[in-house]
C-alpha positions as CSV (number, residue, x, y, z in Angstrom):
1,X,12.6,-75.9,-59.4
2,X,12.8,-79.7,-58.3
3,X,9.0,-80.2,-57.8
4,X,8.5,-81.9,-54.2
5,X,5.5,-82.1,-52.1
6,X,6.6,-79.0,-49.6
7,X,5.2,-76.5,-48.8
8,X,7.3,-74.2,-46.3
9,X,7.6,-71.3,-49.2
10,X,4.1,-70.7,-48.5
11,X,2.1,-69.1,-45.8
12,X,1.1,-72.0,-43.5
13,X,-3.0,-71.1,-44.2
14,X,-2.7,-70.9,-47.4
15,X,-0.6,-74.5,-47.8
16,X,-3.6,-75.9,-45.8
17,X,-6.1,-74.5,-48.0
18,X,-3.7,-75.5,-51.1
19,X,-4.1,-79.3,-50.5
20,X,-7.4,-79.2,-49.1
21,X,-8.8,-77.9,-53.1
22,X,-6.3,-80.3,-54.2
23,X,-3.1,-79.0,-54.7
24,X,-3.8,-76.2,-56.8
25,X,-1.2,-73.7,-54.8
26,X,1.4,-76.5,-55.4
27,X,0.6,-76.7,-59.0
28,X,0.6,-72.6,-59.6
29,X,3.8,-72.4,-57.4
30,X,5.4,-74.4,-59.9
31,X,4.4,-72.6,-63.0
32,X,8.0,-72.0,-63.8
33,X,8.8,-75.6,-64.0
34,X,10.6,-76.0,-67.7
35,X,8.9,-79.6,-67.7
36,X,5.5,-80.2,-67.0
37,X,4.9,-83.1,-64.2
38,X,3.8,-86.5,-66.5
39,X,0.1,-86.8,-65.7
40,X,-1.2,-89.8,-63.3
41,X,-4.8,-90.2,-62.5
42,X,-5.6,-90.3,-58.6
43,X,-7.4,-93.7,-59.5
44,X,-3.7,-95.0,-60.7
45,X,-2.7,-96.3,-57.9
46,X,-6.0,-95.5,-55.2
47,X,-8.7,-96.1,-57.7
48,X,-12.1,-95.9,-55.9
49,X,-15.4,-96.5,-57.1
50,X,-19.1,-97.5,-55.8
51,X,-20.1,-101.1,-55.3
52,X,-16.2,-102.7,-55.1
53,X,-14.0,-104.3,-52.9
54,X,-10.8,-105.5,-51.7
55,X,-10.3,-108.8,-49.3
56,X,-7.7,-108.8,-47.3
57,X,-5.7,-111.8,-45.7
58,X,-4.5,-110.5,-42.0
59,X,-1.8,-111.6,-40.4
60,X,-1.5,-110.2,-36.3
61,X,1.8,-111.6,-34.6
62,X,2.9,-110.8,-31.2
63,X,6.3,-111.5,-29.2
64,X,6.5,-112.2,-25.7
65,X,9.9,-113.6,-24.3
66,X,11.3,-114.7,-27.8
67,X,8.0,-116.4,-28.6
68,X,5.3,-115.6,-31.4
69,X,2.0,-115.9,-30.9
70,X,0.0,-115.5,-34.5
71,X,-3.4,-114.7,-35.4
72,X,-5.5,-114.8,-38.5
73,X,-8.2,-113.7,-40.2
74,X,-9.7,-111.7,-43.4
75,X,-10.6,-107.8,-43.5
76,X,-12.5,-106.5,-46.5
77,X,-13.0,-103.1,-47.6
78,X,-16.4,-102.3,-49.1
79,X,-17.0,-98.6,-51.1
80,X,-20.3,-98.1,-50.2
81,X,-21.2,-94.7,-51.5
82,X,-20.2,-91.3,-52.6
83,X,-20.9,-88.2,-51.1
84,X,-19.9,-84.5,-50.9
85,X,-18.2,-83.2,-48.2
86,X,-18.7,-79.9,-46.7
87,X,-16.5,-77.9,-49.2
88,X,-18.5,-79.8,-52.0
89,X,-15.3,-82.1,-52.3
90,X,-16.3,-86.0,-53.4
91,X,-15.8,-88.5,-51.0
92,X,-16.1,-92.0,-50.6
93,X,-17.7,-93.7,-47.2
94,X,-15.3,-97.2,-47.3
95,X,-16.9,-99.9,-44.6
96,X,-14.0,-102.2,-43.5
97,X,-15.9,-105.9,-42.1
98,X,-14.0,-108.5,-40.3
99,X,-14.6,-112.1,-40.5
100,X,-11.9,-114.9,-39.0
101,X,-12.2,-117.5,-42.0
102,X,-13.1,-117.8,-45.2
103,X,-16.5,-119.2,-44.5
104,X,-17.4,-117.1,-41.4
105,X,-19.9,-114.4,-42.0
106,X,-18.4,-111.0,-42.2
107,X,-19.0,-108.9,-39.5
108,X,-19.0,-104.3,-40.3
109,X,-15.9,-103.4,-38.1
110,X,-15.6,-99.8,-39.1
111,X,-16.2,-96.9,-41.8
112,X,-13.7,-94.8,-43.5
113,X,-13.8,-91.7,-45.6
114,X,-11.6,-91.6,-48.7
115,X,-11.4,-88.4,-50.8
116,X,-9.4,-88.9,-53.8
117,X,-8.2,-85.2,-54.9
118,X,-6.1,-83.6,-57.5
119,X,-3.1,-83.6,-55.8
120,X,-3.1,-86.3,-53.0
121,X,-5.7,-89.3,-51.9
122,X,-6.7,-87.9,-48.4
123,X,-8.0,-91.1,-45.5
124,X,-10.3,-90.4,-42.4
125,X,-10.0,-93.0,-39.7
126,X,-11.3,-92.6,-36.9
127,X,-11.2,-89.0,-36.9
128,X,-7.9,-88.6,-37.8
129,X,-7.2,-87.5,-41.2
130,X,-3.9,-89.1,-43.3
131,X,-2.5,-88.4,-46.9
132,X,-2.2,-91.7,-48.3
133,X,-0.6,-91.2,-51.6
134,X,0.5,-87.5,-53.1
135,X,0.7,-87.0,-57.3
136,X,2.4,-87.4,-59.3
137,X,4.7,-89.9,-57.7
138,X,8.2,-90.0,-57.5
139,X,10.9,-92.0,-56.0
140,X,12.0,-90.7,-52.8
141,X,9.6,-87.6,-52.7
142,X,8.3,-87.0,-49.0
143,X,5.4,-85.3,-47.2
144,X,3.4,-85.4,-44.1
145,X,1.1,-88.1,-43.7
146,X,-0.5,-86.0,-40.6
147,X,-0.4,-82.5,-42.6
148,X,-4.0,-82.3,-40.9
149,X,-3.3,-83.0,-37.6
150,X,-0.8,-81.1,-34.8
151,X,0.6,-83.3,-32.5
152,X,3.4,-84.0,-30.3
153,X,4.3,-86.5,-32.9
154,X,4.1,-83.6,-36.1
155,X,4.0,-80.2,-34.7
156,X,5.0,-78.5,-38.0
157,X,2.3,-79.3,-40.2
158,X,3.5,-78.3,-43.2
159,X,7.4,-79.5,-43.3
160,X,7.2,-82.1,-41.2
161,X,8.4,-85.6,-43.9
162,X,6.9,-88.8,-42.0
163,X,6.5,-90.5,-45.1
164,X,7.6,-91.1,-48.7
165,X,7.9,-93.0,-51.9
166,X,10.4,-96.2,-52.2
167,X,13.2,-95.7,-54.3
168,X,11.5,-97.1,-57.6
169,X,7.8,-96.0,-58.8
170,X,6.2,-98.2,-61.5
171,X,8.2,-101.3,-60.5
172,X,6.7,-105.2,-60.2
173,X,6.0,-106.2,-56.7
174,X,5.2,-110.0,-55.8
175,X,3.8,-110.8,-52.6
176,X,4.8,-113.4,-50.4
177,X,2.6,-116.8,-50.1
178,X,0.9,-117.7,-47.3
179,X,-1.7,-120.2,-45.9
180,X,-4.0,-120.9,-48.9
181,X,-2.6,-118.2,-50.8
182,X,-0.7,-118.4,-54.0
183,X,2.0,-115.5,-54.8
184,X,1.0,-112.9,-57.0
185,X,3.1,-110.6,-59.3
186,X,1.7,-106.8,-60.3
187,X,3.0,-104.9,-63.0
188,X,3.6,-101.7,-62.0
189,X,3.5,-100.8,-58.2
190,X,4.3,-98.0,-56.2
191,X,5.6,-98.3,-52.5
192,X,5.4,-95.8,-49.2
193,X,6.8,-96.1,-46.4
194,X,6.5,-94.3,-43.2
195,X,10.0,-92.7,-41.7
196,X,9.8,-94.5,-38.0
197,X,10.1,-91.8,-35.1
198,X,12.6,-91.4,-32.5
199,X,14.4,-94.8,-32.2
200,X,16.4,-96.1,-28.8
201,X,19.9,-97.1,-29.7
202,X,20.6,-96.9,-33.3
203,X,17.8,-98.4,-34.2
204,X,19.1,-102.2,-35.0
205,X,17.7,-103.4,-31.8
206,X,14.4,-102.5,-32.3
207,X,12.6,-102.1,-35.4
208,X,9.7,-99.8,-36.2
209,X,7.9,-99.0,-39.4
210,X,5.1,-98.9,-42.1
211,X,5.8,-99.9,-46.1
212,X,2.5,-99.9,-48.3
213,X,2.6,-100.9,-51.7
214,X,-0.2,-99.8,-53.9
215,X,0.0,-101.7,-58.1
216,X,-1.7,-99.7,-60.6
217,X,-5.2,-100.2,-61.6
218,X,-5.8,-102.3,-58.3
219,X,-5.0,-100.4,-54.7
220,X,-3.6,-101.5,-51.8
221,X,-2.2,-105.0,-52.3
222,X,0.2,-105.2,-49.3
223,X,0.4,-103.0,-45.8
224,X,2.7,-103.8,-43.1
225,X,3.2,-102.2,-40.0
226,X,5.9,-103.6,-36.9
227,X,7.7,-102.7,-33.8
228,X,9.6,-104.8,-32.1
229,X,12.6,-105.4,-30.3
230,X,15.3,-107.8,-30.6
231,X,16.9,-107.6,-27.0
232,X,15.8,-108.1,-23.8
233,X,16.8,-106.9,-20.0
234,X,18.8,-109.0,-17.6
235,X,19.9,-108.7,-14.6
236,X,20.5,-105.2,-13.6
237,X,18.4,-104.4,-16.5
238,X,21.6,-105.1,-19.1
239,X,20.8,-105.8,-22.7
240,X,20.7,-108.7,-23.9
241,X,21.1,-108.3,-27.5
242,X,19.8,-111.6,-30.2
243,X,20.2,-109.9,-33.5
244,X,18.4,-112.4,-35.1
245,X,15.5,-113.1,-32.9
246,X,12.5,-111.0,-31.8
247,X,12.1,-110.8,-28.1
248,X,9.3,-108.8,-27.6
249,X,6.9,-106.1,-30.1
250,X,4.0,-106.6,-32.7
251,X,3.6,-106.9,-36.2
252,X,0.7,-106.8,-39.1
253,X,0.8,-108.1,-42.5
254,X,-2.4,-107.3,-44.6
255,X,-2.0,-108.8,-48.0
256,X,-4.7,-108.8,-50.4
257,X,-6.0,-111.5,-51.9
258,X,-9.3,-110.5,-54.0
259,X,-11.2,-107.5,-55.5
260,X,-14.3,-107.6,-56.8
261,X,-18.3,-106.2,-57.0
262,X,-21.0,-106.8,-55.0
């Protein structure tokens, strides 16, 4: 069988269950695989441990009327400690700080919860629970990033693909330069993107989406997250349609520019 990350061949319970223990009914529903799954460590490509950190330069740009308004500043992401969670699972308590320059004080601006399991790195974020990465990766495989939460948004918890690997796994990614900060090139990388929901007209007016790219050994080096349009209404609310330009919408652009221990 082509091993993917779905589960709709099982009882909806027991898929829940599956990936909350790590994957294990994924793993035993595949016994009859001819050729085993190459192994990858959940600290590949999400490695977390006690005491580290990653700094993030932060990129916030906003269109009003064809016209971009930017804004910078730094995030960093702190593992503070490990616990267990109530099913005796490992988890990591992540506190993300802010600061607006280099030289500014960072400031605590929120706390995450990252459990890195057998099968899949699972992220709490304000309450809302994400799979982040699923193992082992593969180009193109798909799953539900909110597997853990019914929504409008993902009412079939279990079926429901809202996000998957880039065509290549294991490829070199270089990220863009910016103010004060050189390009850098990773070996091997992984990307994910996010499938964008319902779109209004066929989607080349306005742009929505998330791509993450995670490098091996290191994390998250680059997350990017838009939507934005490239028309705007006229008279008589007509389109007005400027391919090339952004009119109105948001981007983000967090691109990392240092790990390290405290």
């Amino acid at each position: 069988m082509n091993l993917r990350f779905r589960l709709a061949s099982l009882p909806r319970r027991a898929a829940q269950l599956g990936l909350l223990a790590g994957g294990a009914l994924l793993a035993s529903s595949c016994r009859h695989e001819s050729v085993a799954p190459e192994p990858v460590s959940t600290s590949t490509y999400f490695p977390v441990v006690v005491g580290t950190y990653r700094t993030y330069a932060v990129a916030d740009s906003n269109w009003t009327g064809g016209v971009a308004t930017v804004r910078t500043y730094q995030l960093r992401e702190r593992v503070a400690e490990q616990f267990a969670d109530a099913a005796g699972q490992p988890a990591y308590r992540v506190v993300r700080s802010k600061r607006l320059t280099a030289t500014a004080a960072w400031v605590d601006d929120s706390v995450l919860v990252v459990q890195p399991l057998a099968r899949a790195v699972l992220l709490t974020r304000a309450n809302v629970r994400t799979v982040e990465l699923i193992y082992p990766p593969r180009a193109g495989k798909g799953w539900n990033a909110t597997a853990f939460t019914t929504s409008t948004l993902s009412p079939d918890t279990i079926t429901n693909v809202t996000r998957q690997y880039g065509p290549a796994v294991g490829a070199p990614f270089t990220t863009s330069a910016g103010a004060g900060q050189a390009a850098k090139t990773y070996d091997a990388t992984v990307a994910v993107l996010d499938i964008p929901g319902v779109q209004d007209n066929d989607g080349v007016y306005r742009r929505s989406g998330t791509t993450q790219v995670f490098a091996s050994g290191v994390g998250l080096v680059l997350r990017r997250r838009y939507s934005y349009y490239t028309y705007y209404l006229g008279a008589g609310n007509q389109q007005i349609i400027t391919p090339s330009v952004v009119q109105s919408g948001a981007a983000r652009r967090e691109t990392l520019l240092e790990t390290g221990t405290l």
